[in-house]
C-alpha positions in Angstrom: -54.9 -34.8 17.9 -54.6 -38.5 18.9 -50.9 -39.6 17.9 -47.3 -37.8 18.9 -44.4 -38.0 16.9 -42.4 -37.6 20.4 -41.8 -40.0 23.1 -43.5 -38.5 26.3 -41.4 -38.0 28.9 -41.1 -40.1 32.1 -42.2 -37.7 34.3 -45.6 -36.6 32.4 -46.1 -40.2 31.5 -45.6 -41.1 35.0 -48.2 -37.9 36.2 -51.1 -38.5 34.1 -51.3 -42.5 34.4 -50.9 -41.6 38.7 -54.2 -39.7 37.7 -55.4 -42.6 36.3 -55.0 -44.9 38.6 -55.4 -43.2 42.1 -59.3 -42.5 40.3 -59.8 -46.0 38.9 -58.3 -48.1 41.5 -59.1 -46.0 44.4 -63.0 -45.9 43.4 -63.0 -49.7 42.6 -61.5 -49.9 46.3 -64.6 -48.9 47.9 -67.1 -51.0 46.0 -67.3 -53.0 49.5 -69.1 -50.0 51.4 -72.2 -49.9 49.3 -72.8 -53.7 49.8 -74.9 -53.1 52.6 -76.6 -50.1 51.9 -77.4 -51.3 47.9 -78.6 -54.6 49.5 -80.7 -53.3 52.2 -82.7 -50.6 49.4 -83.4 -53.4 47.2 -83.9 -56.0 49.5 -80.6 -58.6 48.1 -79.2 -61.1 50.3 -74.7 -60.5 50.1 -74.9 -62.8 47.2 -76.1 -60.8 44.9 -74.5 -57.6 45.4 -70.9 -60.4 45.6 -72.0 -61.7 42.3 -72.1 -58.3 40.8 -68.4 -57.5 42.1 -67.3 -60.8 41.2 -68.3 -60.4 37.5 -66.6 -56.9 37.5 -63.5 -58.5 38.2 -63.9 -61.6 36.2 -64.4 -58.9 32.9 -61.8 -56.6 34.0 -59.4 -59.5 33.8 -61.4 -60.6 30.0 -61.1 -57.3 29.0 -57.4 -56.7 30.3 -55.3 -58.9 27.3 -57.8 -57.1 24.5 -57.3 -53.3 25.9 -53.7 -54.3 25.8 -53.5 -55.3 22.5 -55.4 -51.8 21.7 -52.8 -49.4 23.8 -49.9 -51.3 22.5 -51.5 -51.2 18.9 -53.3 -48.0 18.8 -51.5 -45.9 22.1 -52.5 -45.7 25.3 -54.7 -42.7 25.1 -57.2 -43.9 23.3 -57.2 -47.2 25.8 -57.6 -44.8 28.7 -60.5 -42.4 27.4 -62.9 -45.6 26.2 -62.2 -46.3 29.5 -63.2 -43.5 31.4 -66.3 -43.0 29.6 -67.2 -47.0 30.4 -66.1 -46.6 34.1 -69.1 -43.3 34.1 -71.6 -45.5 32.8 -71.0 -48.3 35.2 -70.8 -45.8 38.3 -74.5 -44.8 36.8 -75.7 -48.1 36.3 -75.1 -48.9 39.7 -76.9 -45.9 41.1 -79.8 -46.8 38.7 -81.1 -49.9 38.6 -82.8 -52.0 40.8 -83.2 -55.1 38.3 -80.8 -58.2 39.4 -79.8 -59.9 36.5 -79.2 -56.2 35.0 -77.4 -55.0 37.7 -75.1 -57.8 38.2 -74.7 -57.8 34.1 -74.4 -54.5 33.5 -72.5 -53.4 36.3 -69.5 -56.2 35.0 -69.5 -55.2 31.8 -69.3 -50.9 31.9 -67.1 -51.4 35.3 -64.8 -54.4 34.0 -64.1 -52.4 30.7 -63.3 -49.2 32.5 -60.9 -50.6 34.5 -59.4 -52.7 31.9 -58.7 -49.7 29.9 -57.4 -47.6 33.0 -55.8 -50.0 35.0 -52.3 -51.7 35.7 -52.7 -53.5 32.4 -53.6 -50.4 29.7 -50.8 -48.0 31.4 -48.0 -50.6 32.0 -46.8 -50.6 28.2 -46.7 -47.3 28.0 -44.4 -46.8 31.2 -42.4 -50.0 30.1 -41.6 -48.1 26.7 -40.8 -44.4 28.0 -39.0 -45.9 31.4 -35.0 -46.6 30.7 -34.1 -50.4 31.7 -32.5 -49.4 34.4 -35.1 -47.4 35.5 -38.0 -49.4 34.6 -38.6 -51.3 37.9 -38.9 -48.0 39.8 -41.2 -46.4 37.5 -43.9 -49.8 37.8 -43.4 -49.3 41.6 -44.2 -45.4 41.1 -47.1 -46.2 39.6 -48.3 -48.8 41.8 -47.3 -46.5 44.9 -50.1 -43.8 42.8 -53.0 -46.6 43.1 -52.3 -47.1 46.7 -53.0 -43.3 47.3 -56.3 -43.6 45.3 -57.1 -46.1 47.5 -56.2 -44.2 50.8 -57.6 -40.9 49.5 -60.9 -42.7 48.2 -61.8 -44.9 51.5 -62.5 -41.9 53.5 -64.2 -39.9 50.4 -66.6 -42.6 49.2 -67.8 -43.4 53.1 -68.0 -39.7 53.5 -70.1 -39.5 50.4 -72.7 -42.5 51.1 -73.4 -40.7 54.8 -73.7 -37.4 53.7 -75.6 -37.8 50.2 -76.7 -40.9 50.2 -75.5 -44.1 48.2 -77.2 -42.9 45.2 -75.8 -39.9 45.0 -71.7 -40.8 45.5 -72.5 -42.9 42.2 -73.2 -40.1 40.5 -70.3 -37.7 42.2 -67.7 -40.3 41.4 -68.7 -40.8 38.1 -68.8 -37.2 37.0 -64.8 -37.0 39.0 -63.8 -40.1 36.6 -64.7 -37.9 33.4 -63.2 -34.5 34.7 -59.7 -36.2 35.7 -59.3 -38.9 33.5 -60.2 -37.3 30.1 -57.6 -34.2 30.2 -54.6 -36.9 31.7 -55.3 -39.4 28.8 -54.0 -36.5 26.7 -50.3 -36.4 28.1 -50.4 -40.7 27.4 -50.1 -39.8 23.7 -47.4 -41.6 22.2 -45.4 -42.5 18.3 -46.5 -45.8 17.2 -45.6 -48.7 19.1 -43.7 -50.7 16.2 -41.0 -48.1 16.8 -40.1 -49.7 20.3 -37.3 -51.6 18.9 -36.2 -54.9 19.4 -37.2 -58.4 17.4 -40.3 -58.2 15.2 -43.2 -60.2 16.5 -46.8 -60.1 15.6 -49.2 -60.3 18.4 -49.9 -64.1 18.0 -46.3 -65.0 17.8 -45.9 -62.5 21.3 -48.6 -64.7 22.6 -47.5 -68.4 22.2 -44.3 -67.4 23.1 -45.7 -66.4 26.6 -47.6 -69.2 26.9 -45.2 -71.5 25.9 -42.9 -70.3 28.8 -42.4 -71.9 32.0 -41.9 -68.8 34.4 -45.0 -66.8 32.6 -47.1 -69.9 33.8 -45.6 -69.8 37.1 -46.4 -65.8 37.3 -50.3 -66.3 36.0 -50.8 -68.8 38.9 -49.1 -66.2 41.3 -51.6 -63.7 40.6 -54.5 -66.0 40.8 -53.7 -65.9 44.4 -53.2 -62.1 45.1 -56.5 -61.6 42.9 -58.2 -63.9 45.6 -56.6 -62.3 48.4 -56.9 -59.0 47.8 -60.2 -58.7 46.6 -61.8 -61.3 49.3 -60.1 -59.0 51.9 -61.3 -55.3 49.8 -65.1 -56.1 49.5 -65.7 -58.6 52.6 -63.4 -56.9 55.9 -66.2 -54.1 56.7 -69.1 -56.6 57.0 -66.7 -59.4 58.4 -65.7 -56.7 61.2 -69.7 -56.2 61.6 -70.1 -59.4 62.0 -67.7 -59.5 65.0 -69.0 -56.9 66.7 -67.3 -54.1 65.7 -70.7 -51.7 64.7 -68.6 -48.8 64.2 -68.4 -48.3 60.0 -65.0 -45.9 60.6 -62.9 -48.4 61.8 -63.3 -50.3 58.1 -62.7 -47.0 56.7 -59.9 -46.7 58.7 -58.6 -49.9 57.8 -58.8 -49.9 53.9 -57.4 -46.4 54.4 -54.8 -48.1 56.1 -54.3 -50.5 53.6 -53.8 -47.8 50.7 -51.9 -45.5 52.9 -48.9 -48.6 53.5 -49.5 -49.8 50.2 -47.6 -46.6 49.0 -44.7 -47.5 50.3 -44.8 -50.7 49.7 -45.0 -50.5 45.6 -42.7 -48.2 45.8 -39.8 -50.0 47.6 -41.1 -52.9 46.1 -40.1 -51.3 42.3 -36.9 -50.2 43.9 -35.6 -53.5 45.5 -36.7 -55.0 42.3 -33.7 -53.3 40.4 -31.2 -55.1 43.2 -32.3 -58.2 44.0 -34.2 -60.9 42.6 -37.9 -60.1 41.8 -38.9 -63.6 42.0 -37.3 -64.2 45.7 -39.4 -60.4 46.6 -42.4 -62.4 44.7 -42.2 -65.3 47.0 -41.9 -63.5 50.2 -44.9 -61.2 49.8 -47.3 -64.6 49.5 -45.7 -66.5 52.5 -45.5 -63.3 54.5 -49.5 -62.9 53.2 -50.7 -66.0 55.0 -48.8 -65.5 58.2 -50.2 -61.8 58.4 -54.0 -63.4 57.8 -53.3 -66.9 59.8 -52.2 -64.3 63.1 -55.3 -61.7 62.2 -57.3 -64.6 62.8 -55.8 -66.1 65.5 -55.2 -62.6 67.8 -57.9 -61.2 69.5 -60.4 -59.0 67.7 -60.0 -55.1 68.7 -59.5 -51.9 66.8 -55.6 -52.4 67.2 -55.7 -56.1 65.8 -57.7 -54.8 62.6 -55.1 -51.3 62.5 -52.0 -53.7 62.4 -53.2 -56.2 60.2 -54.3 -53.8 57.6 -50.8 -52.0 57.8 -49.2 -55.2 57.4 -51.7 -56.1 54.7 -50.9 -52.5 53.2 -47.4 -53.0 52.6 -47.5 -56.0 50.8 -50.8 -55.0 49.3 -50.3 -54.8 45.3 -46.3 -54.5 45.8 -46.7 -57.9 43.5 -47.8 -55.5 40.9 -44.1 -54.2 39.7 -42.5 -56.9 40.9 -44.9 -59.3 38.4 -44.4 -56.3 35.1 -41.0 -55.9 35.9 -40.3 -59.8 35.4 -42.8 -59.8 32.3 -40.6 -56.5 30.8 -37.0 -58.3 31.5 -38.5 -61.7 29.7 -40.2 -60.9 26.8 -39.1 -57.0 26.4 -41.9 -54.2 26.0 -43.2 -54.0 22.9 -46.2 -56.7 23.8 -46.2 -55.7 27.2 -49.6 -53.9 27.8 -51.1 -57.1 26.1 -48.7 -59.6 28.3 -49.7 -57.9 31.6 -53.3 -58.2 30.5 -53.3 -62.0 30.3 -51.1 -62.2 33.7 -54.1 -60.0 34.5 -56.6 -61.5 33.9 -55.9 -65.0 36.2 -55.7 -62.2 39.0 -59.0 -61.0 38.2 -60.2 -64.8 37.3 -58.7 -65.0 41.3 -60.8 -62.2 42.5 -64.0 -63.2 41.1 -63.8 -66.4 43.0 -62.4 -64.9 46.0 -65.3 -62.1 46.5 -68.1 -64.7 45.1 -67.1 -67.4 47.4 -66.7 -65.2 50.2 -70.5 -63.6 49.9 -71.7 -67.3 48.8 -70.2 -69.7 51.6 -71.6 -66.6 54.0 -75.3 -67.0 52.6 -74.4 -71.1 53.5 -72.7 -71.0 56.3 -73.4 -67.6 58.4 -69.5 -67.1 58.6 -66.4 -66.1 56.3 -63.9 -68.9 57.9 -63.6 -71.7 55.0 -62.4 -68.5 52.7 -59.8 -67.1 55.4 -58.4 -70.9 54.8 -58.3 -70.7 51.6 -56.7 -67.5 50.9 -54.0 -68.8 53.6 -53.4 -71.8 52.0 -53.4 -70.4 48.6 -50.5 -67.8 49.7 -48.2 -70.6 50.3 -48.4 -72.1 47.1 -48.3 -69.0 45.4 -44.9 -68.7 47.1 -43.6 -71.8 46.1 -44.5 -70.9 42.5 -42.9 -68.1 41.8 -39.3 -69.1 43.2 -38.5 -71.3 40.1 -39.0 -68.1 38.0 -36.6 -67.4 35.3 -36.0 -63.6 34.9 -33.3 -63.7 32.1 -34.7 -62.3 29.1 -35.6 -64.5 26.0 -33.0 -65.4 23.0 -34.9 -64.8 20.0 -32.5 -65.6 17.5 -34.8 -66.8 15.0 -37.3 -64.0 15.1 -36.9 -61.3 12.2 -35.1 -57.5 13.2 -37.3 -55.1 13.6 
């Protein structure tokens, strides 16, 4: 019931992780309309319900190199239905209490495991492995291209949801859809035991001070700090950023993050396929310079419903395109036996990146009355984040001295 002898084929692998992650990614997505409403019931300042988000995204990240180790140990599936189950709980949890400290706590724990275990970091081994090498760039941006429609199908469904039913109640409709989809798709992730994925023989601590011992993985980890900050900041803080400005009208947000997902499709996916021609560090570099100069003219243009439609569509297509860029360089270097476990650590400084970047974004509000030292920040961080990942090595490791598998 839970191992195969047979290596899944690309095509169902590449079906029932797109599942996975238009539901976990595209929920997660719209955390950001329920800060108001949530705050308003339970009288919390933006803090609080930031806080709550933050911690999510800091445990997702803790979580990510431990679920990683478990797919790449124990196969995917498993990974991917603790997950699901975790991800229902949290969606509950949220609906449920009205307790602070238990909401912030609980809420990061149950949502940050979920999405550990059915996220970019639990699925990417398993693609890595069943993927050919020539192939294998394509089939990260595939799967990223399958969270960007998550997030442009969910946007519209989850703001639907809280007007029609009530906040409460979109809890408790999305966490029932996490358990009907996810369950039956974790099935078709069943693969033979990992130690049959060939190449040299490490053990998970030699996989690990390898990676940390190497230059370009460094360079990488800081990278994704930045798009962690970026990309959350932007997810959770736009809608009450455009209230802020005047812009009353909750369906121009939706339409935005909608926006964001919808471009996002096309750019994982033609981000995974340049990635097989040209250098992924030089794509890399691009997306965080192009990043600041997309927010630095947001902020500079005049605020109207076309400024915000054009800056998410720019946003969009260079939205999580880092995402096979960033596991295709981490495949090519240190090969895919590790690699659920190696994408998991690179992870995890994203998501170390997005608790700061939604934190400090509800916090310097509650100080200042405005989001504009953040908008600096994640400009200036873009730029270095470019400059980082240009010195990135992509050749993959001699390991002479490492035992045959």
């Amino acid at each position: 019931m839970f191992t195969s002898d047979r290596v899944p084929s690309l095509k169902s692998v590449l079906l029932a992780s797109g599942v996975v992650l238009t539901l976990a990614m595209g929920v997660r997505h719209g955390f950001g309309f329920w800060m108001q409403p949530i705050s308003d019931a339970n009288g919390w300042t933006r803090e609080t319900y930031s806080l709550a988000l933050a911690l999510q995204n800091l445990l997702w990240g803790a979580f990510g190199p431990f679920a990683g180790m478990a797919a790449d140990r124990f196969g995917t599936m498993r990974v991917v239905l603790v997950g699901a189950l975790s991800y229902m709980v949290g969606l509950v949890w949220m609906a449920m209490v009205t307790q602070p400290t238990l909401f912030i706590v609980g809420s990061g724990v149950f949502i940050g495991l979920g999405l550990a275990c059915t996220a970019f970091g639990a699925v990417s081994g398993i693609i890595g492995r069943v993927a050919p090498v020539e192939r294998r760039s394509w089939a990260f941006g595939v799967s990223g291209a399958a969270s960007s429609f998550g997030q442009f199908l969910m946007m519209p469904l989850e703001q639907f949801l809280i007007s029609s039913v009530g906040w409460q109640s979109a809890f408790y409709l999305l966490a029932a859809a996490v358990v009907i989809a996810m369950v039956p798709m974790a099935f078709f992730l069943r693969e033979p035991a990992v130690e049959h994925a060939g190449g040299a023989h490490q053990s998970i601590g030699e996989a690990f001070g390898e990676a940390l011992r190497n230059r370009s993985f460094l360079f990488l980890v800081a990278g994704y700090f930045v798009c962690g900050f970026q990309v959350v900041f932007i997810a959770v803080h736009l809608p009450a950023y455009l209230k802020d400005k005047g812009i009353a009208d909750p369906r121009l947000a939706v339409m935005a993050l909608a926006l964001i997902g919808l471009f996002n499709i096309f750019g994982s996916f033609y981000a995974g396929k340049w990635g097989g021609m040209v250098p992924k560090r030089y794509l890399l570099s691009g997306i965080y310079f192009i990043r600041s100069a997309v927010i630095g003219l947001f902020l500079l243009a005049p605020l109207s419903a076309m400024s915000v439609y054009l800056f998410a569509a720019a946003m969009g297509f260079i939205w999580l395109s880092t995402v096979p860029l960033t596991n295709g360089i981490i495949a090519g270097i240190f090969g895919v036996k590790h690699m659920s476990m190696l994408a998991g650590i690179v992870f995890f400084s994203h998501q170390i990146g997005s608790f700061l970047g939604v934190w400090l974004g509800g916090y310097l509000f509650a100080l200042q009355g405005n989001y504009n030292v953040v908008w600096g920040i994640a400009i200036g961080l873009g730029v270095m984040a470019g400059l980082a990942n240009l010195p990135v090595d992509e050749r993959p490791l001699a390991r002479g001295a490492l035992r045959p598998a």
